[in-house]
N, C-alpha and C positions, 0 to 999 in steps of 0.2 A: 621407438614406437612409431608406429606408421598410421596415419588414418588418411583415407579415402573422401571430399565432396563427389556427390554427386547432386549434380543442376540439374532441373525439370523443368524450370521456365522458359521463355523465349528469348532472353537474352536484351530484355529492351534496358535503354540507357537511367529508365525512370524507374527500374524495378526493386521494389524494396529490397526484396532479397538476396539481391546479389550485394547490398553492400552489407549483411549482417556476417552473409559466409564468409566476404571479403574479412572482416573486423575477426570474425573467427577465426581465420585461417592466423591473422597475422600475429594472435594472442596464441596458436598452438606451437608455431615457428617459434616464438620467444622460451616454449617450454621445451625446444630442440625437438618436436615432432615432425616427420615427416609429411608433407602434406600434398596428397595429388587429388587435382579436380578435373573430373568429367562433364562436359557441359555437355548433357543429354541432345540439345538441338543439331549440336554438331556433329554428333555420331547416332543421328537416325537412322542410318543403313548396318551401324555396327551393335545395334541395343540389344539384342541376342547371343552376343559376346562377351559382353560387359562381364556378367555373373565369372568370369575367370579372373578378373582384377579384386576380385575378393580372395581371392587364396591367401595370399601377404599381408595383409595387413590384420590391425589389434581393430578399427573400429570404422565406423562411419557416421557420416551426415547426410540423411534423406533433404535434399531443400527444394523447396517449390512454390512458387507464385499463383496464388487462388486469383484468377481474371473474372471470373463470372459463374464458374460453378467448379468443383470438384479440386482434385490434384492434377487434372493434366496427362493427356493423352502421352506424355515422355515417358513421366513417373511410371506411370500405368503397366505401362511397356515393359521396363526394366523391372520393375515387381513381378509382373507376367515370368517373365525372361530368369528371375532368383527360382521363381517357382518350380519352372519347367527345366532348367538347365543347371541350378547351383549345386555344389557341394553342400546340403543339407547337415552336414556333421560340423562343415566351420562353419556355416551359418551361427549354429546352438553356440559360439565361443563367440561371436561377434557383439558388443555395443553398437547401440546407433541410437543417433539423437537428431529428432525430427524439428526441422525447420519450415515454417510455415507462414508467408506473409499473405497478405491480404491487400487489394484494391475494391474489395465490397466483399460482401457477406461470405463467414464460412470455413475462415482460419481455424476455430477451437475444431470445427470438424474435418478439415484438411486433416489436421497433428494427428487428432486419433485417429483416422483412417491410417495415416504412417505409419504410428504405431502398432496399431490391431495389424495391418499387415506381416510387419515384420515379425510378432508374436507369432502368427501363425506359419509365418516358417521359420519360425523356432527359434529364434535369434532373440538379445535383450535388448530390449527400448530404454533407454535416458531419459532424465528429464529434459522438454526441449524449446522450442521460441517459436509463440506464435503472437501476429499482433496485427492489429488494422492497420496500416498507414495511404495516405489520403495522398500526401505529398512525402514523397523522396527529401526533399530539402531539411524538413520537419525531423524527419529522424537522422540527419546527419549533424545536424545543430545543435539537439539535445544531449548532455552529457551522460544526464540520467539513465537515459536508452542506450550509449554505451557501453555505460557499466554494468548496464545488464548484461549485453550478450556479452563481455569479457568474464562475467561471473560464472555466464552458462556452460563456453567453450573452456573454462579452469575446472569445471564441475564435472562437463566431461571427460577432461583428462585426469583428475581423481579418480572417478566414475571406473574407469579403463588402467589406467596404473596400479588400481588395488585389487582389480575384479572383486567387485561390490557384489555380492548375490541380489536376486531379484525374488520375489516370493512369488510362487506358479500362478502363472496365470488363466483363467477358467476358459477362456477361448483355445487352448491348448489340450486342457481336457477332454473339452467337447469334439475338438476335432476327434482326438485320439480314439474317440469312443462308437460317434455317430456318424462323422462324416464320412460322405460318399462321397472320393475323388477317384479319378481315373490314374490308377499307379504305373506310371510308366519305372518298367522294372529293369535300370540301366546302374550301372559303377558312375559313378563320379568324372573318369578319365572318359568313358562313353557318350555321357552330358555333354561334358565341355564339346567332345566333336560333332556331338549331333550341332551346338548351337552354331560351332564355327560353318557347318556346314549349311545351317539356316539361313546366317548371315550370307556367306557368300553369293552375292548379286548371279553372276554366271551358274553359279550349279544348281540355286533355284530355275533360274530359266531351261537350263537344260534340261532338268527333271520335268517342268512343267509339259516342254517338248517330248519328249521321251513317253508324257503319261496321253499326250492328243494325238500321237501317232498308235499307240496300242489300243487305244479308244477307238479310231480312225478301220484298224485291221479288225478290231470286232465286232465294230459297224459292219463292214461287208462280210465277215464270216454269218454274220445274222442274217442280213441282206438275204445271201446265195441261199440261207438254210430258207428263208419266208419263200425265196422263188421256189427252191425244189417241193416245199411242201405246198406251194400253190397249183403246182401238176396233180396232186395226189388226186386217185379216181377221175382225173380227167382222163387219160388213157383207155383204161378199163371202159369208162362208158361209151367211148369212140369207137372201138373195137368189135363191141358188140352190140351194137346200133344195130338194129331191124328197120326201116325205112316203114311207114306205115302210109297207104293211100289218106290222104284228108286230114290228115291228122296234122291240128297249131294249136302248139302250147306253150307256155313257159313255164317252168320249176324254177321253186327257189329252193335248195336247202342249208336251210340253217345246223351246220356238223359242230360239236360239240370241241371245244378248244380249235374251232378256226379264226378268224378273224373278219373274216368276208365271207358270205353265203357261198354256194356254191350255183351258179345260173345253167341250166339246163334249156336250149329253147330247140325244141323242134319242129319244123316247118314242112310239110308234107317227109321227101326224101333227105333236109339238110337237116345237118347236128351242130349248132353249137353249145362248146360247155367251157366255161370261165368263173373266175370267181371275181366277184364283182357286185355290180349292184343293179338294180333293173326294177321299174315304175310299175306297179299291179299286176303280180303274176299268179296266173288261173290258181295254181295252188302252191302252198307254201309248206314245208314239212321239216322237221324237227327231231334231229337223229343226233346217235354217236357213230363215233369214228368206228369202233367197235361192230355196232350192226351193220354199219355202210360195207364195212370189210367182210362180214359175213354175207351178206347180199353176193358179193363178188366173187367172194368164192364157193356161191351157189348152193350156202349154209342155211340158206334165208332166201323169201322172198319178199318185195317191199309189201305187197298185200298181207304176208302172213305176219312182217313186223308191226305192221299196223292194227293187225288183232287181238295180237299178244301185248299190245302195248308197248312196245319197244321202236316205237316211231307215231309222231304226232301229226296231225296233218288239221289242217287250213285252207279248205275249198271245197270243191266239189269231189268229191268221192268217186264216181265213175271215170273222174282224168285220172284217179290215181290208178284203177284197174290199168290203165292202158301203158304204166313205165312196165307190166312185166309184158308187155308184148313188144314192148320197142327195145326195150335191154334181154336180151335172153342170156344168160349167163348158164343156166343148167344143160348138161351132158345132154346128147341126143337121146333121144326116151324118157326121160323126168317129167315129169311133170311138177309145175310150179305151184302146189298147192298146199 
């Protein structure tokens, strides 16, 4: 028989819980178990991995020291990690007995959070050891409190030697029934590489590399596409620019899926046109890309959009008669009406 500790705590020299696994471990050795322990702290970069040291073995020991609130950011980890990366089939075969001390409030709910965990990935919980202690000394003195966990770790290898059935538990149901998790639909031998792959330090970085560089090329794929669509009917209206004597104005138009107005300013003979932004302009109007493009291709005139309702306008009315005399778009002999 093989069973597994895994340690969640920090490893301090005053931690109850290291000497109850200690006392367990040394009561499972005398029942000729095998016994390996993972001290969660020390394989912080490997916790993603872990879930593959369960394939061998008959059982485990979740153990963790309550500091101040919860089970601890290790535990956490690793459960995270059974979740997403275990073999789910030997999970359902596994025993495990939750160890749980306490330096302030919240042991009874450490244990059951172990256990409801492991229940929900499907695995059987033991009966397990949870208890306040104040002082480290306290519980090494007491006989009493040995013979307990010597009962617990004998209980658990009963527990595991006869595979004891468990009666279903409702948290299992519920899942099965209502829960919404997001199913990552991988074989078992696919898990383990995905985790091995997680863990590794270098191929996360690489990939992260990997993902700021294609980030990087579709940044300026966008870039080039906002510049080429920032030319659009800038051309066109340069082209056919009419020079009028006296005439200063500025257009703004606002063109439907652009981002920036479109600025029109003409000054007697000069044309500028930009997209951009610009401080009270005589009039302001309100198009699609659609009509602007029929305007151009001389399908339309901005007057006649404007009656039809197919462009809104913002000022004075008679500056707007005056874009079909400075833009002439229509064939010689048309008239713009």
């Amino acid at each position: 028989m093989k069973i597994n500790i895994y340690y969640g705590g920090r490893g301090m020299l005053d931690d109850p819980t290291l000497y109850v696994i200690n006392k367990m471990q040394e009561v499972l050795e005398e029942l000729n178990v095998t016994v390996e322990r993972y001290n969660l702290y020390e394989k912080k970069n490997e916790i993603t991995t872990l879930p593959l040291t369960l394939k061998d073995i008959d059982g485990l020991v979740l153990a963790t020291t309550i500091e101040w609130y919860g089970i601890g950011g290790y535990m956490q980890q690793f459960l995270d990690a059974c979740w997403l990366y275990a073999d789910k089939e030997k999970i359902s075969k596994l025993y495990m007995c939750p160890v749980v001390m306490s330096t302030t409030y919240g042991e009874r709910e450490g244990k059951l959070n172990l256990a409801t965990a492991w229940e929900i990935l499907g695995g059987l919980p033991c009966s397990g050891i949870c208890g306040y202690i104040a002082d480290t000394v306290t519980l090494e003195m007491n006989e009493d409190y040995s013979k307990l966990i010597e009962k617990k770790a004998e209980s658990m290898y009963r527990t595991i030697h006869q595979k004891l059935p468990n009666f279903p538990a409702s948290n299992q149901a519920v899942k099965q029934k209502i829960a919404i998790t997001k199913n990552i639909d991988l074989t078992p031998q696919e898990s383990e590489q995905l985790s091995q792959y997680a863990a590794d330090d270098r191929y996360v970085k690489r990939q992260k590399e990997d993902i700021q560089e294609l980030a990087s090329i579709f940044k300026d794929l966008m870039e080039t596409k906002e510049t080429d669509d920032g030319l659009e009917f800038v051309p066109d209206l340069e082209s056919h620019f009419v020079p009028q004597s006296g005439l200063k104005v500025t257009y703004k138009f606002v063109i439907e899926g652009k981002k920036k107005p479109l600025i029109v300013q003409v000054n007697n003979g000069e044309l500028k046109c930009f997209y951009g932004t610009v401080e009270k302009p005589e009039v302001e109007l309100q198009i699609t890309k659609e009509t602007m493009q029929d305007i151009i291709a001389s399908r339309m005139t901005f007057q006649r959009a404007f009656m039809s309702g197919e462009m809104k306008l913002k000022g004075d009315f008679k500056i707007l008669r005056a874009l079909d005399q400075i833009f002439v778009f229509s064939k010689a002999g048309e008239l713009n009406l």
